[in-house]
N, C-alpha and C positions, 0 to 999 in steps of 0.2 A: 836686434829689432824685434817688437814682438807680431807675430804673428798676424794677418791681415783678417777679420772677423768673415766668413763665410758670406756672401751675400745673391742674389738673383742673376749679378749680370756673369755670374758663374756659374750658372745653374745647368743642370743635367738630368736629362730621364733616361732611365733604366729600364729595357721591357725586361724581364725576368721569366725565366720558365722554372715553376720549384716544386718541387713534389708536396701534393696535397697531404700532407700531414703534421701534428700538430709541434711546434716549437720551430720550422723549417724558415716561416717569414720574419720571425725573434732571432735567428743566426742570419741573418741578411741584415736584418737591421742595427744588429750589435757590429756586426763588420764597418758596415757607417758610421754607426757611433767612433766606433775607436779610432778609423782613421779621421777623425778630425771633419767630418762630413753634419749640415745639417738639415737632420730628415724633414721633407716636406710632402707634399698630397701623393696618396697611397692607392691608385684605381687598380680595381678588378678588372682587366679584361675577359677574361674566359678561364672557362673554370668544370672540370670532370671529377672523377672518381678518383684519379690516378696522378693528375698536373691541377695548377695553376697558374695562366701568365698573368703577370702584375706590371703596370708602369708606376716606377715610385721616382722620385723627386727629390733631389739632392740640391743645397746650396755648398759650392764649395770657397775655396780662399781664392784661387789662380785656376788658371789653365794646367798646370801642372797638380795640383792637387788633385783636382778631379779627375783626371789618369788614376792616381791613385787611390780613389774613392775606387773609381771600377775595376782596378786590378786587385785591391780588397775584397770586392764582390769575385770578381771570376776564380779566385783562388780557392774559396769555397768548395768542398765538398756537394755536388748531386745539384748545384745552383749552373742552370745554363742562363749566360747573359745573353740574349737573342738580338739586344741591337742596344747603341747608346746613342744620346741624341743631347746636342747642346743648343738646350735651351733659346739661347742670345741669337743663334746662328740660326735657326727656325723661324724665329721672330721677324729674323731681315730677310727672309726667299721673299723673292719679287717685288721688294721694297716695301715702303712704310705708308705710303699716301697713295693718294688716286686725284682725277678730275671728275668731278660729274656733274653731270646737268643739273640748273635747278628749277628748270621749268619739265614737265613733259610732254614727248613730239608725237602725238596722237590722232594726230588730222590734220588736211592739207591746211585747216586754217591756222590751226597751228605754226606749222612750219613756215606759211607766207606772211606771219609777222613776226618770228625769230628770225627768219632766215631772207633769202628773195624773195619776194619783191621788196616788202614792209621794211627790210633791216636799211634799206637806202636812206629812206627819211631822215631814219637815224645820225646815216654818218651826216646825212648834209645837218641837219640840226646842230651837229657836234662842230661842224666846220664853221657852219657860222657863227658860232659861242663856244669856246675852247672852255668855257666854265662848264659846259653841261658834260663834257667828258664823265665830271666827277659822281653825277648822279646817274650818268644812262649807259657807265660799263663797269667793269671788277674793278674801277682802279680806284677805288675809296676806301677798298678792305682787302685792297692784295700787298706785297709786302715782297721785296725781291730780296732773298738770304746769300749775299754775294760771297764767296772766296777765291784763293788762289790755291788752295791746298797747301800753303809754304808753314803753318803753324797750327797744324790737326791735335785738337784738346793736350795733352804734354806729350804727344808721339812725335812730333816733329814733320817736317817738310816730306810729307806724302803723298803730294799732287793731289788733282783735282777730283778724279775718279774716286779716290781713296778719303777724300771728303763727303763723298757724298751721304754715306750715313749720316755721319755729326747733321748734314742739311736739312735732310730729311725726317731727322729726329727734331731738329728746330720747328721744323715747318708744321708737323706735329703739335709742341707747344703751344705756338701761336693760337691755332684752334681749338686745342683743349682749352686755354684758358683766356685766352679773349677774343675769340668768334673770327681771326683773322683768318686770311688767304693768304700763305707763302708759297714760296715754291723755292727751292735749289737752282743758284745761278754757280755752278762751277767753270771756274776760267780756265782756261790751257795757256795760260799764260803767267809769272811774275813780274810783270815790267809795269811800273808803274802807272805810264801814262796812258799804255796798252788798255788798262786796267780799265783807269777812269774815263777812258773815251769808250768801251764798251759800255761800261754803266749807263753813260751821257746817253747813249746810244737806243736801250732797250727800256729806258727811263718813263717814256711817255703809258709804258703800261702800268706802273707802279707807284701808287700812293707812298711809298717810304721804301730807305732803303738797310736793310742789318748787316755791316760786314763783318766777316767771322772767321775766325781760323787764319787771320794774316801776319807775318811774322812783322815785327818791329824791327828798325825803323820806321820800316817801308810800310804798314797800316795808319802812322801818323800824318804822312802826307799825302795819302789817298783819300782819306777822312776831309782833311781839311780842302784838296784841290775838289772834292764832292760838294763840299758845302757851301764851296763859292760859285760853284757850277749850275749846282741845281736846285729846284725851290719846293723840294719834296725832302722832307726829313731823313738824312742820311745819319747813321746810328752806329758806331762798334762795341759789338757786345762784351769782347773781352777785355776792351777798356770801362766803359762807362757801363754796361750792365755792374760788372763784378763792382767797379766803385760802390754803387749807388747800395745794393746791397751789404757790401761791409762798414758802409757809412752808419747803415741801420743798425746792426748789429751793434754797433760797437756805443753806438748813442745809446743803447741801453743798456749791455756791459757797464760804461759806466757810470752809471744811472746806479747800476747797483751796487758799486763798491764806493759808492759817493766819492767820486773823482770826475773834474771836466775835462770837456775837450781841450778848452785853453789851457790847463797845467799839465796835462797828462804829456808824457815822453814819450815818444812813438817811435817804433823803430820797422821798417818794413824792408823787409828781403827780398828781393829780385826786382830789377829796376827796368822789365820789359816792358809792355802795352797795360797790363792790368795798375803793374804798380805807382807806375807814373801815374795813369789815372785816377787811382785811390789817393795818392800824393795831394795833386792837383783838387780833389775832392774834401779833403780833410782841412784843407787849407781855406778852401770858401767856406768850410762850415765851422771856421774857428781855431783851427786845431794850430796853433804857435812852436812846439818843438818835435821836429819831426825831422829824424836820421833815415837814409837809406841806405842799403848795400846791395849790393854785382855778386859775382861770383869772384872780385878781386880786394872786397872789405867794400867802406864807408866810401860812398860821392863824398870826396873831396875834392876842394878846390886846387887843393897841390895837384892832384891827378894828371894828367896831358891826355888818358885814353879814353874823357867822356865826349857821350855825345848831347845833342843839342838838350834833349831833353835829359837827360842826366846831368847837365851844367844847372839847370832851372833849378834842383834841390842838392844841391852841392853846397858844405858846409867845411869850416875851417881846420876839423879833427880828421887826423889819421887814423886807420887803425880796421880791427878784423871786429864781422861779427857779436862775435862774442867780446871786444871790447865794448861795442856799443850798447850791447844789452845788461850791460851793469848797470843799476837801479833802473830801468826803464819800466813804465808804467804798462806800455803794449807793445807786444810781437805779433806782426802781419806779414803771413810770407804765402807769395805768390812766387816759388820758385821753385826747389826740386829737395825730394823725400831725405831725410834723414842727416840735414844739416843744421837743424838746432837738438844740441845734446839736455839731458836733465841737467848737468851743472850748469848752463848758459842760463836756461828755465830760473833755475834755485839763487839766480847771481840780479835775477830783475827785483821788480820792487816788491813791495806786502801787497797781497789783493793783486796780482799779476794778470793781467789777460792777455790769452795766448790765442792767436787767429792761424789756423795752419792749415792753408789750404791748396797744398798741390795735390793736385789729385791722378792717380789714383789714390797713391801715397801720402802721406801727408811730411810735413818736414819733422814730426817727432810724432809717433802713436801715442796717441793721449791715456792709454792705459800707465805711462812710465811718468807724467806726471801731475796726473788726477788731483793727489795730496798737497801739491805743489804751488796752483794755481785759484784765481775766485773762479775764473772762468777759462773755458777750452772750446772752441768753436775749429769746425774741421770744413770743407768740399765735400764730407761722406755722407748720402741717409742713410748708415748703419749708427751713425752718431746722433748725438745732441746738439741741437747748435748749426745747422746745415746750412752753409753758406752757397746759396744758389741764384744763377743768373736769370732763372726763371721767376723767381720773385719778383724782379723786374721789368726785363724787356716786354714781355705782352700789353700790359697796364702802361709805358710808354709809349708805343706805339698804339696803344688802343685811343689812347687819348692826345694823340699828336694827329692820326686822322682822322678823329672825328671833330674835332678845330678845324682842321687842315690848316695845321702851324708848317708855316715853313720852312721851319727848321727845329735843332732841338739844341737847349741851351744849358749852359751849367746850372741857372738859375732851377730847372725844370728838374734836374738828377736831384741836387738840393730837397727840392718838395717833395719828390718821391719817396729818398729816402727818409725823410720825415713822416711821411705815410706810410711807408714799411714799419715802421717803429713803434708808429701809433695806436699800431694793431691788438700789442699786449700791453693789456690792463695791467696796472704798477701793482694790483694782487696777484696776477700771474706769472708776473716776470721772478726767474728762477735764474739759478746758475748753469742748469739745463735746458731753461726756454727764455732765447734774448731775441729770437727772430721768428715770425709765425711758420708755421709749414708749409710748404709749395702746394697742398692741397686745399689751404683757407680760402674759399670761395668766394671773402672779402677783399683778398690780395688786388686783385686785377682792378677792380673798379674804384676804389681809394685810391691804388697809384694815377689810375687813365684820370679822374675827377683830381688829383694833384698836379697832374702833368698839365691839363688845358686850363687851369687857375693861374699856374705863372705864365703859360703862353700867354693870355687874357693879357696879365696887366703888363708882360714886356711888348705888347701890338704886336705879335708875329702870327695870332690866329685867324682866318679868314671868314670862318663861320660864328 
């Protein structure tokens, strides 16, 4: 497998203490080089007659790499490494977010209409109009990011606390790119109904609700027992984000190998939460043959070891993999690093697109079949093609509560990712640009203005 391309969530600074003289920071540097290290911002700390300390900036591949970035440095001759520092792990002391006020508390009159006496009015107002909630507290632009910690981005069942990054970084998005209010709901709990009756529970403060990081089955019927329960847009990202975005992607892939959804042969790998949902997704948007696989071959109906939803896309062929990507038009795998080989690649159809996106890994490094393929779409930004859940989810909920839709519908994922899509111009659509960047500052407001267009005409919005 080739080599993981250095990237930031690897990244490491080096304070350096090296003797002031000349070619000393060129043999620090070239040590970087050769180990496989890529150099980034170079600061002078302090600096005499005799020393220099420098912090320089490293992107490495791994965790292990970057060890040996810096055992590279310290081996050096007359180079003291005075401290090493990661990056990622800096980034998280004392977490990602805060609360803060948006009014400020400067005078008693102040505070006697935020707080007592004035805040009474309030509740009673609210009590006698349960509609005025939506206008006179956060809960029109807060968003509750619910998990169990049983299915943390591909690291597996690592509780709740151990979620809490992934949350928090969520909660993050929301306000970078559509002015939302989240916040981290982690459960101490896997039980389903546990689950859904806390939700139910903490519900009345949350305009909508994102679940994330739940392992399948058990995300499929918390989802649904949510959305018969409650009349606030209950959403899971790792199904219907990632759908809605590879929907998009892929409607312009083949766009540009002039192939449709309705002939195209689809073959998608890992038959968990995402894939089911992209399944389920391709099939309202047209898409007529479309094969899955497990980690045990092809849903088959011969089978006896599927489950409910794995029966829903179960077809009458036996067989591995790699039988079913013989002439197939697309590869979609939402499943784990290093299971589709270059001959499985070289075995699909002309004009092949390949979606590979376990991440951190992908299911085949797109360096091994670049030649091979019209198009390669990865989970990485070190690539082309970035298939991210972010493209989505803010611009859904941006615009599920500002309707205030009561729920969120296929029909809605649909427009969206037609609005993802819609983004690049048929002059700019490349074999390296099918999906816009997660920084297009058009993304969020095209999807939110798609999302409350189908609310509109299916009646589920209020406003």
């Amino acid at each position: 497998m080739v080599d993981l391309t250095p990237n930031s969530s690897f990244s490491l600074t080096l304070r350096l203490e090296i003797p002031n003289r000349v070619g000393m920071l060129a043999n620090v540097t070239h040590a970087i080089a050769t180990s496989g290290g890529n150099l980034g911002q170079i600061d002078l700390i302090e600096q005499n007659r005799l020393i220099s300390i420098r912090d320089i900036t490293v992107d490495a591949a791994s965790t292990e790499h970057a060890e040996t970035i810096a055992q590279a440095v310290r081996a050096l001759p007359n180079i003291k490494v005075i401290n090493t520092y990661d990056r990622t792990f800096n980034l998280h002391r004392g977490g990602k977010i805060s609360i803060v006020s948006k009014i400020p508390l400067k005078s008693v009159a102040d505070l006697a209409m935020a707080y007592t006496p004035g805040v009474g009015r309030i509740c009673t107002a609210i009590a006698q109009d349960l509609e005025q909630v939506h206008s006179l507290t956060i809960k029109q632009n807060t968003v509750a990011i619910v998990t169990d910690g049983s299915a943390v981005l591909g690291l597996g069942n690592l509780g709740p606390a151990a979620a809490m990054p992934v949350m928090e970084g969520k909660a993050m998005l929301f306000k970078e790119f559509a002015g939302l209010d989240a916040f981290p709901i982690c459960l101490a709990t896997q039980d389903t109904h546990r689950i859904v009756e806390t939700v139910k529970q903490i519900a009345p403060v949350f305009g909508g609700v994102n679940l994330e990081d739940i392992a399948a089955p058990r995300c499929f019927e918390i989802e649904k027992l949510l959305r018969a329960q409650l009349d606030i847009p209950v959403f899971h990202d790792d199904q219907h984000g990632t759908a809605i975005v590879t929907l998009a992607a892929l409607l312009n892939a083949l766009k540009l190998v002039n192939k449709s959804l309705i002939q195209a042969r689809i073959v998608i790998n890992g038959a968990g939460a995402a894939g089911v949902a992209i399944a389920r997704l391709l099939r309202k948007a047209g898409a007529e043959t479309l094969w899955m696989c497990d980690s045990k071959g092809i849903l088959s109906t011969q089978r006896s070891d599927l489950t409910e939803e794995k029966q829903e896309f179960a077809v009458s062929q036996m067989g591995t993999l790699a039988g079913a990507l013989g002439g197939a038009d697309v590869f979609i795998g939402v499943s784990v690093p290093g299971v589709l080989t270059p001959d499985m690649v070289r075995s699909m159809a002309k004009d092949a697109i390949v979606f590979a996106m376990a991440n951190p890994i992908p299911e085949i490094q797109p360096e091994l079949v670049k030649n091979d393929v019209a198009i390669i779409a990865t989970g990485r930004s070190d690539y082309p093609n970035q298939i991210n859940n972010v493209l989505a989810f803010p611009g859904v909920f941006r615009g599920a509560l500002d309707c205030r839709a009561s729920t969120i519908t296929t029909t809605m994922y649909l427009e969206a990712a037609k609005a993802i899509a819609s983004l690049i111009k048929p002059s700019d659509l490349n074999r390296e640009h099918i999906i816009p960047s997660v920084f297009d500052p058009r993304v969020a407001s095209a999807v939110a203005s798609a999302v409350q267009q189908a609310a509109r005409q299916e009646g589920i919005a209020r406003n």
